[in-house]
N, CA, C and O of each residue as an XYZ file, in Angstrom:
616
protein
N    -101.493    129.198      4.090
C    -101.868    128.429      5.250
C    -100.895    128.665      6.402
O    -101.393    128.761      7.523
N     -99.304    128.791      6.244
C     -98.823    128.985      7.263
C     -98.424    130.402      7.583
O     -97.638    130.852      8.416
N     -99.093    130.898      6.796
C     -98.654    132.480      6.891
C     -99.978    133.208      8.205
O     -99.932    134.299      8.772
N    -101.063    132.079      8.332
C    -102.275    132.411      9.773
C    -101.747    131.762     11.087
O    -102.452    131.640     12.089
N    -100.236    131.287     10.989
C     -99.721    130.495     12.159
C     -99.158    131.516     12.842
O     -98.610    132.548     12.457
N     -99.407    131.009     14.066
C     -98.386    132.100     15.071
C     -96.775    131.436     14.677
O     -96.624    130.541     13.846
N     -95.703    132.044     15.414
C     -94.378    131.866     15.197
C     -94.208    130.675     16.317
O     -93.360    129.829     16.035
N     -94.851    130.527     17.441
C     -94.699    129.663     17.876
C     -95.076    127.859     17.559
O     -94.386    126.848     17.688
N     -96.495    128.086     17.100
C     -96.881    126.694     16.089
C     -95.971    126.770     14.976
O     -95.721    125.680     14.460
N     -95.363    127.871     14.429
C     -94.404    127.028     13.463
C     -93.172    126.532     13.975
O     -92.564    125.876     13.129
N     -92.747    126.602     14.791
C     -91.844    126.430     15.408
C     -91.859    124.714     16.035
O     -91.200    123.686     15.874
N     -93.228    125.246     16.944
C     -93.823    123.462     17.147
C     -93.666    122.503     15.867
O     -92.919    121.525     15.829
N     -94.551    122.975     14.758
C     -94.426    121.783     13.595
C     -93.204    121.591     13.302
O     -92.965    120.391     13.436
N     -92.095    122.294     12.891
C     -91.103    122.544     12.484
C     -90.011    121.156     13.111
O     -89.337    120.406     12.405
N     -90.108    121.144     14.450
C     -89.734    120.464     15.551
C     -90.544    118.897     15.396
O     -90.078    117.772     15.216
N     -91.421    119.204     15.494
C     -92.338    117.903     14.930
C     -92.098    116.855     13.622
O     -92.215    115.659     13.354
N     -91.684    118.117     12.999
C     -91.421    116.834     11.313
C     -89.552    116.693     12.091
O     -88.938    115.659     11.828
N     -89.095    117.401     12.670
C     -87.398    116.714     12.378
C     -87.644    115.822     13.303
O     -87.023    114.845     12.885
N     -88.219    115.470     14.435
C     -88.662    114.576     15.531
C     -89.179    113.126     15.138
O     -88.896    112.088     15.734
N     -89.914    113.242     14.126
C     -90.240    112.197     13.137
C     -89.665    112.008     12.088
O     -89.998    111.013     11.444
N     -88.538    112.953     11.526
C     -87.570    112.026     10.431
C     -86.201    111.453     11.260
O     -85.309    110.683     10.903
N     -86.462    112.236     12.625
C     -85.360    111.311     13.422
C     -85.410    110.046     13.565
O     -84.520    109.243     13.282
N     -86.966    109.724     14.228
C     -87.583    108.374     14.813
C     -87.209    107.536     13.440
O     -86.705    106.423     13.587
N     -87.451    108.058     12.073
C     -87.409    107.114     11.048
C     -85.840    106.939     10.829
O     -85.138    105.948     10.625
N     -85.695    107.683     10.897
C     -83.697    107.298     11.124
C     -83.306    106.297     11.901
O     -82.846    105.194     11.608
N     -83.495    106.702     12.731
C     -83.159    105.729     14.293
C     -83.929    104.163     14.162
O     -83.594    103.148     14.774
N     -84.816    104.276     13.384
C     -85.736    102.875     13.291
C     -84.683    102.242     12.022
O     -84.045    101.203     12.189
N     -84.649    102.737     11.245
C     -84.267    102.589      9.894
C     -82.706    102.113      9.842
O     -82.264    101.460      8.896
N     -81.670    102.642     11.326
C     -80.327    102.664     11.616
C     -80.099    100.995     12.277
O     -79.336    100.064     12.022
N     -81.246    101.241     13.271
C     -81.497     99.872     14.426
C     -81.415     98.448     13.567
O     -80.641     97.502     13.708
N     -82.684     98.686     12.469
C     -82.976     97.747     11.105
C     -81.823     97.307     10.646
O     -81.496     96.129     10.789
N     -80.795     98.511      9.823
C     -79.525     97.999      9.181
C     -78.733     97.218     10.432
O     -78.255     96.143     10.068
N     -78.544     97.496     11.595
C     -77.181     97.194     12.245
C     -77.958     95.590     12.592
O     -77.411     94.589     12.129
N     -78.893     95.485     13.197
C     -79.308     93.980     13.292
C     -79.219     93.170     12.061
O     -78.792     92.019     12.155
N     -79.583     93.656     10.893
C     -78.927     92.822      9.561
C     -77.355     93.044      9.575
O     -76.699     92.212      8.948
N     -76.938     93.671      9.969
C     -75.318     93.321     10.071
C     -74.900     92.668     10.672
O     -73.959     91.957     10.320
N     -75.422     92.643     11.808
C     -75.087     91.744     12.805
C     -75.622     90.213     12.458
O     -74.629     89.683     11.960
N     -76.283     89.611     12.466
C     -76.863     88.590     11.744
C     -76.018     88.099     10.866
O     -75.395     87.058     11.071
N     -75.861     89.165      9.251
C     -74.926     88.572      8.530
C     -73.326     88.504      9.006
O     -72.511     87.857      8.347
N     -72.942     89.262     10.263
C     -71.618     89.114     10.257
C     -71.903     87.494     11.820
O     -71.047     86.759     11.328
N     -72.214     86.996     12.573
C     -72.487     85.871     12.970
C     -72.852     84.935     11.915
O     -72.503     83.836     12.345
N     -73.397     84.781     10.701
C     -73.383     84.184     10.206
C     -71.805     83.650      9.496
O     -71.309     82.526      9.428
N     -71.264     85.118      8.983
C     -69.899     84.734      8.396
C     -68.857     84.374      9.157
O     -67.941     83.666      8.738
N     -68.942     84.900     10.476
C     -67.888     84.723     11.653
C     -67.780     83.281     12.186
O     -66.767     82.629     12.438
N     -69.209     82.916     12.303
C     -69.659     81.736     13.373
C     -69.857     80.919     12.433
O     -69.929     79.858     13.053
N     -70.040     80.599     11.028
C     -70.371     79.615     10.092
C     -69.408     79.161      9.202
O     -68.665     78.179      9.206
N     -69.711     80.774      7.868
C     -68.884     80.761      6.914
C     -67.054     80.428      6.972
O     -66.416     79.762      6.156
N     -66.526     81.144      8.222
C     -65.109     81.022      8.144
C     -64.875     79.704      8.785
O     -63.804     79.142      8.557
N     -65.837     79.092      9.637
C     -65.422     77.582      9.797
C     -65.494     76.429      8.998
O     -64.941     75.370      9.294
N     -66.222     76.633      7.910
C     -66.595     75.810      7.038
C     -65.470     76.000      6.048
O     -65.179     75.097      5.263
N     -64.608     77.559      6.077
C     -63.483     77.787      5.069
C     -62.325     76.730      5.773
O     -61.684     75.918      5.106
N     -62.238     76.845      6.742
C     -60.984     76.250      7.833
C     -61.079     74.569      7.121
O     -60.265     73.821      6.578
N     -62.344     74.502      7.426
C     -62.325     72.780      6.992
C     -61.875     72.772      5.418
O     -61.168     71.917      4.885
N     -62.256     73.534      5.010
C     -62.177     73.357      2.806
C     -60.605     73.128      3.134
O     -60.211     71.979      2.934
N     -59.662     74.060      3.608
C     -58.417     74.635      3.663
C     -57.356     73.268      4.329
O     -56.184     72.943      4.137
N     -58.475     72.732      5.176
C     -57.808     71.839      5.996
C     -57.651     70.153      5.083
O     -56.878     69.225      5.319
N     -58.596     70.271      4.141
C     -58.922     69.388      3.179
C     -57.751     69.430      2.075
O     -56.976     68.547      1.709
N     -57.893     70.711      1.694
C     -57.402     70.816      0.793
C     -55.734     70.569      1.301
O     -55.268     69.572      0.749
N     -54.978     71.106      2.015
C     -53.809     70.258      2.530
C     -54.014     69.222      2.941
O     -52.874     69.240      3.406
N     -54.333     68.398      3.202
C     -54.790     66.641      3.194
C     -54.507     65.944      1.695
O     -53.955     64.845      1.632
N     -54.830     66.502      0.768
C     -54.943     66.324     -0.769
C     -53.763     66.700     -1.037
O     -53.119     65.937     -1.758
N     -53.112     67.929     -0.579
C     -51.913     67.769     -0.735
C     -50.594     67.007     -0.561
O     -49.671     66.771     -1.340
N     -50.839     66.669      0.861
C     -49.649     65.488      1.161
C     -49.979     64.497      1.189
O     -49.203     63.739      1.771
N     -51.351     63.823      0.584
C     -51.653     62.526      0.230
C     -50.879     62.629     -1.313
O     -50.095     61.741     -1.648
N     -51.133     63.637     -2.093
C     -50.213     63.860     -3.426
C     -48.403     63.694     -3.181
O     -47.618     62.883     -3.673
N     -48.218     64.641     -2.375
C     -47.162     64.291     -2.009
C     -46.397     63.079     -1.629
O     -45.333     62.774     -2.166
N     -46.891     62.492     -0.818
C     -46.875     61.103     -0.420
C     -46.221     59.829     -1.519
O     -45.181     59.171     -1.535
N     -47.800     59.929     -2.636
C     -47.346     59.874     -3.609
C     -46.392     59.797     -4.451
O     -45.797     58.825     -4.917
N     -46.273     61.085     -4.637
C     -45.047     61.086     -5.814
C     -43.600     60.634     -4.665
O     -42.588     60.090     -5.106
N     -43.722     60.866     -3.698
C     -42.691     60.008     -3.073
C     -42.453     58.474     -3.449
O     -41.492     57.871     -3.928
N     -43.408     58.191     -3.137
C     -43.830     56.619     -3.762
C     -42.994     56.783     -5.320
O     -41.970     56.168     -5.617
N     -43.488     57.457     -5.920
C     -42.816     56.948     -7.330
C     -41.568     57.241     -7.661
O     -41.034     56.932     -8.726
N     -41.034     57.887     -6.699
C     -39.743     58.356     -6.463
C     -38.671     57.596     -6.058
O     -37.464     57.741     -6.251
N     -39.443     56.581     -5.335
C     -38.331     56.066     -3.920
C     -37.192     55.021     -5.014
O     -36.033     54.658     -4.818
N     -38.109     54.784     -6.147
C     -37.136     54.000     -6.739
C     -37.107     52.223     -6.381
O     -38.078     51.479     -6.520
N     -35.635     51.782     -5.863
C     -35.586     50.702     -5.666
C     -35.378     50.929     -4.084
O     -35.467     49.916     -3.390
N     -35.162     51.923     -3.565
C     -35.360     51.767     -1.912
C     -36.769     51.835     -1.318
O     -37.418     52.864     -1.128
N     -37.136     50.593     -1.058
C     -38.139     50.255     -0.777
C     -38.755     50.545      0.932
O     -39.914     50.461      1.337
N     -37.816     50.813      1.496
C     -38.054     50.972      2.774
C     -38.546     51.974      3.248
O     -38.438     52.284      4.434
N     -39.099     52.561      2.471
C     -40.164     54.018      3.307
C     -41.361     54.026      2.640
O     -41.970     55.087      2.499
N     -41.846     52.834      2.146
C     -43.140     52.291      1.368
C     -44.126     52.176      2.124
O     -45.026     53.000      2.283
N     -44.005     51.185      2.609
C     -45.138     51.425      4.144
C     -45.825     52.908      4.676
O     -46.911     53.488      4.672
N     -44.641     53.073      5.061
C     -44.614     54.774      5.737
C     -45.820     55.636      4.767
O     -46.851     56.173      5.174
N     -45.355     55.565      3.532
C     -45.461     56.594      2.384
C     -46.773     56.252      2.438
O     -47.643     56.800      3.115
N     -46.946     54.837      1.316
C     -48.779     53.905      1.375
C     -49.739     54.725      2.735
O     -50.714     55.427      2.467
N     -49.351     54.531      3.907
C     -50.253     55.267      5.396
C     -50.248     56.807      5.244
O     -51.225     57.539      5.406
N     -49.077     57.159      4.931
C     -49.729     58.739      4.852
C     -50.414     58.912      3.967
O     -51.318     59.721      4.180
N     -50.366     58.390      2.818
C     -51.333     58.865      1.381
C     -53.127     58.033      1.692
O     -54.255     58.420      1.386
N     -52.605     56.728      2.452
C     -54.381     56.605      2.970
C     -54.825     57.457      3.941
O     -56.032     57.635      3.779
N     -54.249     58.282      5.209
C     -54.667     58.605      6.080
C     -54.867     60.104      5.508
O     -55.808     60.790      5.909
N     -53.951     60.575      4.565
C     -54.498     61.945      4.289
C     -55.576     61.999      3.413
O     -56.290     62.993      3.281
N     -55.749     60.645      2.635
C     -57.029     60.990      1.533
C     -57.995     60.699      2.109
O     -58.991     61.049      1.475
N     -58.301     60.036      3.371
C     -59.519     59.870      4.324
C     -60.018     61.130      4.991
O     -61.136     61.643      4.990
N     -58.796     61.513      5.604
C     -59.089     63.430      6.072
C     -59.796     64.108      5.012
O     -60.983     64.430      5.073
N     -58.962     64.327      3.966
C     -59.444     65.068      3.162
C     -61.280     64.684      3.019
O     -62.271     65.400      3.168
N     -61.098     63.074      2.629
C     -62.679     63.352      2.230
C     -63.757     63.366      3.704
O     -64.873     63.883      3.736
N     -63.348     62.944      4.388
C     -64.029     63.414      5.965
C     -64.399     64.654      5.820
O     -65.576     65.013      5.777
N     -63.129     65.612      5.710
C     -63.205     66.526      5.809
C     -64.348     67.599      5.033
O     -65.107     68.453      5.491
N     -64.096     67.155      3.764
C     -65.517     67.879      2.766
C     -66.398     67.100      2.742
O     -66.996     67.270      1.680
N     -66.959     66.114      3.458
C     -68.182     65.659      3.729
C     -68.558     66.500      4.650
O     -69.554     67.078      4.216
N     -68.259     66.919      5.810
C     -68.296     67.510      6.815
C     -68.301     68.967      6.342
O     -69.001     69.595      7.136
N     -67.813     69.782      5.376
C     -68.220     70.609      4.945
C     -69.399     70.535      4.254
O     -70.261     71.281      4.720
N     -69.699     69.960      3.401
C     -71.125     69.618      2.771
C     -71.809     69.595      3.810
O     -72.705     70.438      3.752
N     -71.801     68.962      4.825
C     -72.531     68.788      5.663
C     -73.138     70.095      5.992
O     -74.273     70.384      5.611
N     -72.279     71.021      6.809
C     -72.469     72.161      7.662
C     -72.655     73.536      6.735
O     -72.551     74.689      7.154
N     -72.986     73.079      5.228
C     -73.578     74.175      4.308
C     -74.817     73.677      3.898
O     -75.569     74.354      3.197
N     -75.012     72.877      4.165
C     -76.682     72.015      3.431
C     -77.205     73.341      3.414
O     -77.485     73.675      2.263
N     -77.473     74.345      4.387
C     -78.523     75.253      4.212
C     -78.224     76.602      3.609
O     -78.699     77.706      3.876
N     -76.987     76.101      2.409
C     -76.474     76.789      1.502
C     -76.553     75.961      0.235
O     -75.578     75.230      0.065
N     -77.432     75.917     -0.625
C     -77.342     75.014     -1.762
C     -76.486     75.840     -2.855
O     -75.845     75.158     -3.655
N     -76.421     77.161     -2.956
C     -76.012     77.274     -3.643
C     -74.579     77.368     -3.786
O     -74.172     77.852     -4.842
N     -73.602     76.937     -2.785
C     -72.487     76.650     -2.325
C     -72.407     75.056     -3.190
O     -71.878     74.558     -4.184
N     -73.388     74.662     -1.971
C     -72.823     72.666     -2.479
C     -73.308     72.803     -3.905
O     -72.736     71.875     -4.477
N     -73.797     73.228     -4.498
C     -74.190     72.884     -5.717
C     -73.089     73.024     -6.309
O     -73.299     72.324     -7.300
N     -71.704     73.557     -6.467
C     -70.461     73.641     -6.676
C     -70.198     72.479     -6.625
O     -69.910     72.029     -7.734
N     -70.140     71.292     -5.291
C     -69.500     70.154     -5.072
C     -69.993     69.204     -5.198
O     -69.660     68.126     -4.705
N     -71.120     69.498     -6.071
C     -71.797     67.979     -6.634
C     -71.594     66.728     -6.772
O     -72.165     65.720     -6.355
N     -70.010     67.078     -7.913
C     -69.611     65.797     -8.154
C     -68.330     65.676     -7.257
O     -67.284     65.303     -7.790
N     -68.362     65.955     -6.007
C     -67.368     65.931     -5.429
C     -66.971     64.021     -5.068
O     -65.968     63.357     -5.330
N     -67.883     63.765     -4.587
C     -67.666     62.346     -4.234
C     -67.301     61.428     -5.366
O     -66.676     60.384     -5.176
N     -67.693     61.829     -6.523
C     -67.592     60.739     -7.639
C     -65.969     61.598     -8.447
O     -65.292     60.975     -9.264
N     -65.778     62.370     -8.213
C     -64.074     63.325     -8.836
C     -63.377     62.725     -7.847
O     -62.375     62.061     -8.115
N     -63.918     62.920     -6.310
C     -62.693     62.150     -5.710
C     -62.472     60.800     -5.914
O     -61.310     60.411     -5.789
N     -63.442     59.898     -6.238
C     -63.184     58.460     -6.104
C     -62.291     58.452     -7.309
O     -61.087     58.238     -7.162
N     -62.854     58.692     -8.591
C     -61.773     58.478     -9.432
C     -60.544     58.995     -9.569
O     -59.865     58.253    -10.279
N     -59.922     60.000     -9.180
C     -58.602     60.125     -8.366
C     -57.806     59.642     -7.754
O     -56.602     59.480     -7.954
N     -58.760     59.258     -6.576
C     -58.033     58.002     -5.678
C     -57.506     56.567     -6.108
O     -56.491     55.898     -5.911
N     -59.098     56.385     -7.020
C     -58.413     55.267     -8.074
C     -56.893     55.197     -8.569
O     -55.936     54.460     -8.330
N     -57.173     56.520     -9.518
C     -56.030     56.506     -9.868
C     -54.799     56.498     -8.986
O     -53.879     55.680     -9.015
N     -54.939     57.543     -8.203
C     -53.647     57.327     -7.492
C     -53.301     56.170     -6.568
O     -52.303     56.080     -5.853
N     -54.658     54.989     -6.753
C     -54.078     53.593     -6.391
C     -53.272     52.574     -7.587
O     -52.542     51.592     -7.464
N     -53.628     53.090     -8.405
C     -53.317     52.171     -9.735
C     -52.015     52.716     -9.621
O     -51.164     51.837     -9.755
N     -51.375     54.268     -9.349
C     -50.118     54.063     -9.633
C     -49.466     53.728     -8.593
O     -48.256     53.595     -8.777
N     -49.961     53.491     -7.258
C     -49.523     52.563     -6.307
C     -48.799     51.199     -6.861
O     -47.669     50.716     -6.919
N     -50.311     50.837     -7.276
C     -49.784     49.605     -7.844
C     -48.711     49.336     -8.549
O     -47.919     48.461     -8.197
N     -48.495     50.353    -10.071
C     -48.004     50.020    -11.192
C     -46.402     49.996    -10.184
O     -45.790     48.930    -10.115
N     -46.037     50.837     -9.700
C     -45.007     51.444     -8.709
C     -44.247     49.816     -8.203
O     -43.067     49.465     -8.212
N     -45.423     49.130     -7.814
C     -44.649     47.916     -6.698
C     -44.907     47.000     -7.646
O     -44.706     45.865     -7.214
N     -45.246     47.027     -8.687
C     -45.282     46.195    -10.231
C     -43.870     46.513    -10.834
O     -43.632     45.957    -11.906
N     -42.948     47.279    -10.337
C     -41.864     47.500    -11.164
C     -42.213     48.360    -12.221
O     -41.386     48.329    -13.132
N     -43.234     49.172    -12.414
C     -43.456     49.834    -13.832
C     -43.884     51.562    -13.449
O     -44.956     52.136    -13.642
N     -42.645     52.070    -12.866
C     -42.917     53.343    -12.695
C     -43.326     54.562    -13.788
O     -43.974     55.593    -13.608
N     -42.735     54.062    -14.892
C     -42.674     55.148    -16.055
C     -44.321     54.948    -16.513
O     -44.875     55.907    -17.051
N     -44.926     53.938    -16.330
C     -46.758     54.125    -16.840
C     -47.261     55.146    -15.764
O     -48.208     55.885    -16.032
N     -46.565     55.197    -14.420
C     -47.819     56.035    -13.309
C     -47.556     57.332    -14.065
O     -48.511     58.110    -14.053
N     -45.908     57.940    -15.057
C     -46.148     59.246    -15.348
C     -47.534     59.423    -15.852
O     -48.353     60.152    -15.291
N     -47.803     58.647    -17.064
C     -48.933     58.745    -17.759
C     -50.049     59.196    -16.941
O     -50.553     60.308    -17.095
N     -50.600     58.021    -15.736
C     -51.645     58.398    -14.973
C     -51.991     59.268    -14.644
O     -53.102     59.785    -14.763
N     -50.491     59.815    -13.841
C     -50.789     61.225    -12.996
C     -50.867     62.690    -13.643
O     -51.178     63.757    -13.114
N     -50.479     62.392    -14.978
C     -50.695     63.369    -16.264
C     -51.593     63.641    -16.416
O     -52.046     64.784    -16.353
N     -52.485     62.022    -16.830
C     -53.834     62.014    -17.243
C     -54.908     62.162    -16.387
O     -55.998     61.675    -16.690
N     -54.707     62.896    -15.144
C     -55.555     62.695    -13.860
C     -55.763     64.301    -13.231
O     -56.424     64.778    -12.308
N     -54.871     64.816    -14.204
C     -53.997     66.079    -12.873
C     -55.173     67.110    -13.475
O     -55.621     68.121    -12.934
N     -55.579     66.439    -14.960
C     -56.612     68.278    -15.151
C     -58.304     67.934    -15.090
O     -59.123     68.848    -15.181
């Protein structure tokens, strides 16, 4: 069949099919980079703000812990109790602000929150605890909060 072609129609077709595996390139190139783009606004503009908050939480939890064990520390100097009690409420409020507000701004990621299910009901009992050894603390009975915070920590 192509042996009745002049040299010039083969030349034409020839030109013709790379002309059309270009177009499919170029369609096919356009396709990928708009899914890149998409997924990288998604991770840029979403994902890493929603990390900032986890991160920002998660140090909240920390120096509400901290706080804490200050508390059980202080001993019989009582005078930085106050102090201590406000940072450990004001950081465990951040904290959980804080991953509500993450939950929040992944809803249309379930398979994320589905991770933090029991987030609200792990934190409450935590907090518990780390009110009870508040308590035990200004009860005079520091050596029971070891127990607590033992029994709490895994």
């Amino acid at each position: 069949m192509l042996t009745s072609l002049t040299i010039r129609t083969k030349i034409v077709f020839g030109q013709a099919i790379l002309t059309i595996l270009l177009l499919i390139l170029s369609v096919s190139s356009y396709q990928t980079l708009a899914t890149l783009q998409h997924n990288t606004d998604i991770f840029a503009g979403h994902l890493l703000k929603a990390q900032g908050v986890v991160l920002n939480a998660d140090r909240d939890l920390y120096q509400a812990l901290t706080a804490q064990h200050e508390y059980l520390q202080m001993g019989a100097n009582r005078s930085n109790s106050q102090k201590l009690r406000a940072d450990f409420d004001e950081n465990s409020q951040q904290a959980s602000d804080r991953m509500m507000s993450f939950l929040s701004s992944m809803s249309a990621y379930p398979e994320v929150t589905a991770k933090f299910g029991n987030f609200k009901t792990d934190f409450e009992t935590r907090k518990s605890a780390a009110l009870q050894v508040f308590s035990l603390v200004d009860a005079g009975q520091p050596d029971h909060c070891r127990d607590r915070i033992t029994k709490h920590r895994h």
